[in-house]
N, C-alpha and C positions, 0 to 999 in steps of 0.2 A: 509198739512198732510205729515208726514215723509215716508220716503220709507220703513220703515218697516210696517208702520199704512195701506200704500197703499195696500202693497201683502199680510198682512192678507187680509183685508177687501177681496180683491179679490179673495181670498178661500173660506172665508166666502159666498160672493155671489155664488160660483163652487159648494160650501158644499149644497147650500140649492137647485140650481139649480136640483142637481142629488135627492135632496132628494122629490123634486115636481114631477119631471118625475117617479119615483122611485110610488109613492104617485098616479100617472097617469094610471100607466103600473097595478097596482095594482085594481083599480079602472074598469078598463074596461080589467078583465081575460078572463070575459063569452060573451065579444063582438064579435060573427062570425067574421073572416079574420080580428083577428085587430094585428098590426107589433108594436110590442112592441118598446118605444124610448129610445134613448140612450143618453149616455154622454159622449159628449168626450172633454179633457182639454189639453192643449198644454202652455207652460211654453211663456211670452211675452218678447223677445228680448228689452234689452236697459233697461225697467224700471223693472223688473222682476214682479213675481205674475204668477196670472193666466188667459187664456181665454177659456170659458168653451162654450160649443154649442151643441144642440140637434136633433139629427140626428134620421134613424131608423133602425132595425133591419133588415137581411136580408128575415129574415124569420117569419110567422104569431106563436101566440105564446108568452103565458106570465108564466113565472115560479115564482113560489111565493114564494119556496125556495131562489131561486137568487136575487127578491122584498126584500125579510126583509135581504136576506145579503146587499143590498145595503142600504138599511134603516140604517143598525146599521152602516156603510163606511161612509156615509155620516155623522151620527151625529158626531161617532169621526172625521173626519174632521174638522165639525162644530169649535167639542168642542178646537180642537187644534189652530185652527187659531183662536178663543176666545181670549186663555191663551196668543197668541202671542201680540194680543193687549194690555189685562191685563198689561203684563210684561213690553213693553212697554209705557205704562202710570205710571208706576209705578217709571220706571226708568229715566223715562225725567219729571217726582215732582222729585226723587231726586236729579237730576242736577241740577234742580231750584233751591233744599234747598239748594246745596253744593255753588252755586253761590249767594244766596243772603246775 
């Protein structure tokens, strides 16, 4: 897999990660004392991409407001590291055409 196919791919799994906990946090608003989870992403030295890990809140407490903003973060996330693969597959066929 090429390093760019890698560090999408690995937004892609950041992208859906936040959008499951996002999906969680949502899912249990009306659970007495429940500390909504988080996501946090931090860029990987050396191969680049991302690593993504799920943490909690400090506080009890779920906003449904901030849920669908992160819903719609997450998709275009998704949607961008998609297009980054896309493009990439598109461009190493045409190196292939150019080379064969």
């Amino acid at each position: 897999m090429s390093t760019v196919s890698a560090i999408a791919s690995s937004g892609l799994r950041a992208a859906q990660l936040r959008m499951e906990t996002s999906a969680h946090n949502t899912a249990n608003l009306n659970t007495p004392g429940f500390q909504r989870q988080t996501v946090s992403s931090e860029a990987v030295a050396g191969q680049g991409g991302v690593a993504a890990g799920i943490g909690r809140a400090a506080q009890a407490g779920v906003s449904v407001e901030s849920e669908a903003v992160e819903q719609i973060a997450a998709t275009y996330a998704f949607e961008a590291s998609l297009q980054v693969l896309r493009t990439s597959d598109r461009m190493q066929g045409a190196l292939l055409d150019e080379r064969a």
